[in-house]
NUROSE-315151 format. One record per atom (N, C-alpha, C): residue in three letters; atom name; x, y, z. Coordinates in pm, whole numbers, plus 32768, in hexadecimal, padded with zeros to 4 digits. Example, Ala and Ser with C-alpha at 12.3 -4.5 7.8 and 13.67 -1.06 7.14 Angstrom:
BEGIN
+------+------+------+------+------+
! resn ! name !    u !    v !    w !
+------+------+------+------+------+
!  ala !    N ! 8527 ! 7DC7 ! 830C !
!  ala !   CA ! 84CE ! 7E3E ! 830C !
!  ala !    C ! 8528 ! 7EB6 ! 830C !
!  ser !    N ! 8505 ! 7F1F ! 82C4 !
!  ser !   CA ! 8557 ! 7F96 ! 82CA !
!  ser !    C ! 850A ! 8003 ! 8313 !
+------+------+------+------+------+
END
This chain:
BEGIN
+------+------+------+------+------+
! resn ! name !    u !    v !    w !
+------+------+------+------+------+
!  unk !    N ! 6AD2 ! D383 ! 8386 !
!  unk !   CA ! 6A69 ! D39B ! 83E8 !
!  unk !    C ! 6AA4 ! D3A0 ! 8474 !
!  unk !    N ! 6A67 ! D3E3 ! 84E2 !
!  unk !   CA ! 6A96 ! D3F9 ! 8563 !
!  unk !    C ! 6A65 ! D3A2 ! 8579 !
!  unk !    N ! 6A67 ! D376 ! 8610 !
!  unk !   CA ! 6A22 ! D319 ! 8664 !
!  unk !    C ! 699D ! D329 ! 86B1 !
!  unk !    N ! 69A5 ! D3A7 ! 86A1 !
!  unk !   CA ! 6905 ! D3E9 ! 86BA !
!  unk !    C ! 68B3 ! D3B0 ! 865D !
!  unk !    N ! 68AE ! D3DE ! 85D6 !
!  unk !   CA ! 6891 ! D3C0 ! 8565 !
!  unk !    C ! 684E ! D303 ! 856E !
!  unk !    N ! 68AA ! D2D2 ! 856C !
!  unk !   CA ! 68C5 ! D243 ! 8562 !
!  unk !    C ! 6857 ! D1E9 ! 85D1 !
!  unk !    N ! 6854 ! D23C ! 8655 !
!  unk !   CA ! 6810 ! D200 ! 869B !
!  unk !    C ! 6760 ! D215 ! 8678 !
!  unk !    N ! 676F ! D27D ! 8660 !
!  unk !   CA ! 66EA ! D29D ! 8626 !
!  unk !    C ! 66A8 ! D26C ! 8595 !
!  unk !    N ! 66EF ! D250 ! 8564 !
!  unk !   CA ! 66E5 ! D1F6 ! 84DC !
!  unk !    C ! 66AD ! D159 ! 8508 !
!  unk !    N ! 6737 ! D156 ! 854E !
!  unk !   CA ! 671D ! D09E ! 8577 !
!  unk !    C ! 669C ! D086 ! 85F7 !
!  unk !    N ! 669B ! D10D ! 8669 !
!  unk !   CA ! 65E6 ! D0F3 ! 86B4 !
!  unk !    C ! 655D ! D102 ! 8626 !
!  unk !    N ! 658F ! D14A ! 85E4 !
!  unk !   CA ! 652A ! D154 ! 8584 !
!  unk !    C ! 64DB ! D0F1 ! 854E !
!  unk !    N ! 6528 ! D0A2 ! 8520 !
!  unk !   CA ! 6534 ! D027 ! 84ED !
!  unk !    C ! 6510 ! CFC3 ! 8538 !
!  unk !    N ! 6555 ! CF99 ! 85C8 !
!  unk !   CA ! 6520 ! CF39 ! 861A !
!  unk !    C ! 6497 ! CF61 ! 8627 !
!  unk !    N ! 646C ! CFE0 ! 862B !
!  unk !   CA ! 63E2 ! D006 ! 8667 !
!  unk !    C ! 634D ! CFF0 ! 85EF !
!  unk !    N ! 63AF ! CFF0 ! 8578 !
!  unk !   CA ! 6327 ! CFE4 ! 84E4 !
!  unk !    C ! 632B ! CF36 ! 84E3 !
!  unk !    N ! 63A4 ! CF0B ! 8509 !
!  unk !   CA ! 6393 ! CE68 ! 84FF !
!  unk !    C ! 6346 ! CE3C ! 8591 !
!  unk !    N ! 6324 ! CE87 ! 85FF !
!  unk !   CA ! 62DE ! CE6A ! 8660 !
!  unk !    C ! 6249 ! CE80 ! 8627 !
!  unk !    N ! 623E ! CEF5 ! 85E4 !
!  unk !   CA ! 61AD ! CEFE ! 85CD !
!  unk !    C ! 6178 ! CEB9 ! 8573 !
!  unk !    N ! 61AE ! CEA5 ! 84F5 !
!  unk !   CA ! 618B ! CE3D ! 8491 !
!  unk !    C ! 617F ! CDD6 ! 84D9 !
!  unk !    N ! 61AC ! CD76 ! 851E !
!  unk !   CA ! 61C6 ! CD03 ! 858B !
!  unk !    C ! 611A ! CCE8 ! 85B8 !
!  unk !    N ! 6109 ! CD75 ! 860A !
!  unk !   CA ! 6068 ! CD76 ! 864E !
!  unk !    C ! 602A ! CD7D ! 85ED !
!  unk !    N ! 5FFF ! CDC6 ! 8576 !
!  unk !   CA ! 5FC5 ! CDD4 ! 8523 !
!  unk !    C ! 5F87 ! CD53 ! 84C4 !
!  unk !    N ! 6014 ! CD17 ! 84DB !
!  unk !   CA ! 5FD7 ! CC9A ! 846C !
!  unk !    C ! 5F97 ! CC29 ! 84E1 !
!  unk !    N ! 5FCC ! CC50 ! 8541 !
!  unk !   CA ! 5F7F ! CBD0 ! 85B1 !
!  unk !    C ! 5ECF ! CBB9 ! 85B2 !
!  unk !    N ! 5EA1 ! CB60 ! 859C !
!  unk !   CA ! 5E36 ! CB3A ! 85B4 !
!  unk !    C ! 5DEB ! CB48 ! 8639 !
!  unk !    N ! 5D65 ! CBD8 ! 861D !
!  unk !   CA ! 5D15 ! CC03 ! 866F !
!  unk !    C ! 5CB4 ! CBB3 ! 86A0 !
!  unk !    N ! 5CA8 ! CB89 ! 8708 !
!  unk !   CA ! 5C11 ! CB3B ! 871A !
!  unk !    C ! 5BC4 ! CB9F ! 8755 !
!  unk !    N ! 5B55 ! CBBC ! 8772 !
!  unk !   CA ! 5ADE ! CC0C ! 87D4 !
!  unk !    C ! 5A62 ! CBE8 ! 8813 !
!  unk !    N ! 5A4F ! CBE9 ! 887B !
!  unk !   CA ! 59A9 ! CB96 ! 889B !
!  unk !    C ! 59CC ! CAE4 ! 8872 !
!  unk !    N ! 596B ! CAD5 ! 8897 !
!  unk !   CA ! 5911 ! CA2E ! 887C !
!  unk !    C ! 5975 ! CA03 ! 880D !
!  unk !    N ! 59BC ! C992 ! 87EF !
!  unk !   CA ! 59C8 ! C927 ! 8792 !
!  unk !    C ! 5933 ! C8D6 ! 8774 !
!  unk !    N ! 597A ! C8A4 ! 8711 !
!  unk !   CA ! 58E9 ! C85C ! 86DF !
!  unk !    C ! 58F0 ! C7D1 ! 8738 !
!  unk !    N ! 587F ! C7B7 ! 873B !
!  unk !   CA ! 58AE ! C717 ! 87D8 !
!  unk !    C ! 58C0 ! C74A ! 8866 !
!  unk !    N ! 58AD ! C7DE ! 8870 !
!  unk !   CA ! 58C9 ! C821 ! 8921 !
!  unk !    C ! 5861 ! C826 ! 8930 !
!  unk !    N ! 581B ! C80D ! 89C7 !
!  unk !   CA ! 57AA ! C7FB ! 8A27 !
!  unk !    C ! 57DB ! C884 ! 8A69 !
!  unk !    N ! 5780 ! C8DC ! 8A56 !
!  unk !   CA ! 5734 ! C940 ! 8A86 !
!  unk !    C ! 5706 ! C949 ! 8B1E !
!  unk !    N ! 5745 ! C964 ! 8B6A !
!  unk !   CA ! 5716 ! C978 ! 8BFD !
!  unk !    C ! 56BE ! C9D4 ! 8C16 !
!  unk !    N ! 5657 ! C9DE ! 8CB2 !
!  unk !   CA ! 55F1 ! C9FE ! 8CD7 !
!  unk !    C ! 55FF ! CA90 ! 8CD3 !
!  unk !    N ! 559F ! CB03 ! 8CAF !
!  unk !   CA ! 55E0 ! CB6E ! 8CDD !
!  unk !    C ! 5559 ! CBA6 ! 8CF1 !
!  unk !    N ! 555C ! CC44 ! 8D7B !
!  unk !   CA ! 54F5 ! CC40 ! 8DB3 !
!  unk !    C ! 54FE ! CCF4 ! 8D7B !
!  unk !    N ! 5475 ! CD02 ! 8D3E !
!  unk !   CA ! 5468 ! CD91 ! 8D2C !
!  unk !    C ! 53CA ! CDBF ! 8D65 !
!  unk !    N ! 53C3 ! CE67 ! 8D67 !
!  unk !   CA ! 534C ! CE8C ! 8D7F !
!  unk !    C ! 52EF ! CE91 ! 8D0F !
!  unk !    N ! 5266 ! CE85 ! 8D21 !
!  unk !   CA ! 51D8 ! CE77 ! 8CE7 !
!  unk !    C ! 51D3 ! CF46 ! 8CFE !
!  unk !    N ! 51E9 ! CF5B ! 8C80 !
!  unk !   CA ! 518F ! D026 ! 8C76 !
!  unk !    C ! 513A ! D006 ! 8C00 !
!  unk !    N ! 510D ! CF90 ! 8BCD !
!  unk !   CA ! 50A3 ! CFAE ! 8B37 !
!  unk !    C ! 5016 ! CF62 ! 8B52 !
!  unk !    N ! 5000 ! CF2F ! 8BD9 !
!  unk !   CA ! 4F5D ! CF06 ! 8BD0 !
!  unk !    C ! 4F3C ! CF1F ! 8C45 !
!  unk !    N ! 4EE4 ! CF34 ! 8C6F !
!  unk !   CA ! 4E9C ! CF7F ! 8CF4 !
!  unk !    C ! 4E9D ! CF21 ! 8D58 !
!  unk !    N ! 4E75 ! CE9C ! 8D50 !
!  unk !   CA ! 4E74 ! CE4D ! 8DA9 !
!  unk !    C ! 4EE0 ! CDF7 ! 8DF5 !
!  unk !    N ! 4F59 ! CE21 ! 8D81 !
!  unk !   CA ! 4FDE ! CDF2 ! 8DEF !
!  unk !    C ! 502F ! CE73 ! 8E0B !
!  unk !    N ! 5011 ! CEE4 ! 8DE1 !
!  unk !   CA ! 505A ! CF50 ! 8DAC !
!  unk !    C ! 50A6 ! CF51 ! 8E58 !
!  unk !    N ! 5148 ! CF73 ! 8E3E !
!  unk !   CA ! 5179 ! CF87 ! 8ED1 !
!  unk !    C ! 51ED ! CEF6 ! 8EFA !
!  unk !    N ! 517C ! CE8B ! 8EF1 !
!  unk !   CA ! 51CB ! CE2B ! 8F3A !
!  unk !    C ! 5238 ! CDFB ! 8EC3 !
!  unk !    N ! 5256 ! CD7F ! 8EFB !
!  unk !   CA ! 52C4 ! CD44 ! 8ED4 !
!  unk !    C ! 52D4 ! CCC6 ! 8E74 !
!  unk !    N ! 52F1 ! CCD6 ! 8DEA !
!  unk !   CA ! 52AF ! CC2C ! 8DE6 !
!  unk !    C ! 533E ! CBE1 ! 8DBF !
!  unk !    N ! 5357 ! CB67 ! 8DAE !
!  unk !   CA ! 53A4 ! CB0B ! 8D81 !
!  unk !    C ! 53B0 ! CAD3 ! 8CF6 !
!  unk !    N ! 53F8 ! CAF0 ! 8C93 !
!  unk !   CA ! 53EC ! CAAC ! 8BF8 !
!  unk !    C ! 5451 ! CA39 ! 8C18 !
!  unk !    N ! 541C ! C9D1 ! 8BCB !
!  unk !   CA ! 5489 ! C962 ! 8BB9 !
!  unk !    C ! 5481 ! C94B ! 8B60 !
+------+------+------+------+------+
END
């Protein structure tokens, strides 16, 4: 084999053992179970009488 060859073999390799690496790592997303939920402020468009403003969920 040349050394062209060789290097590209051996990045190959470092690069499938990088991705397997992430792959098997453990994803978390959103909320854990036991996480407190902070305030968040959206708009009212589905009832006539707040329709527009602003309200607060907690």
């Amino acid at each position: 084999m040349n050394l062209k060859r060789e290097t590209i073999v051996l990045l190959s390799c470092f690069g499938l053992l990088a991705f397997a690496t992430v792959l098997h790592a453990e994803i978390k997303s959103g909320l854990q179970i036991g996480d407190y939920a902070d305030a968040f402020d959206v708009k009212d468009c589905s009832s006539a009488q707040t329709r527009g403003k602003t309200l607060c969920y907690r």
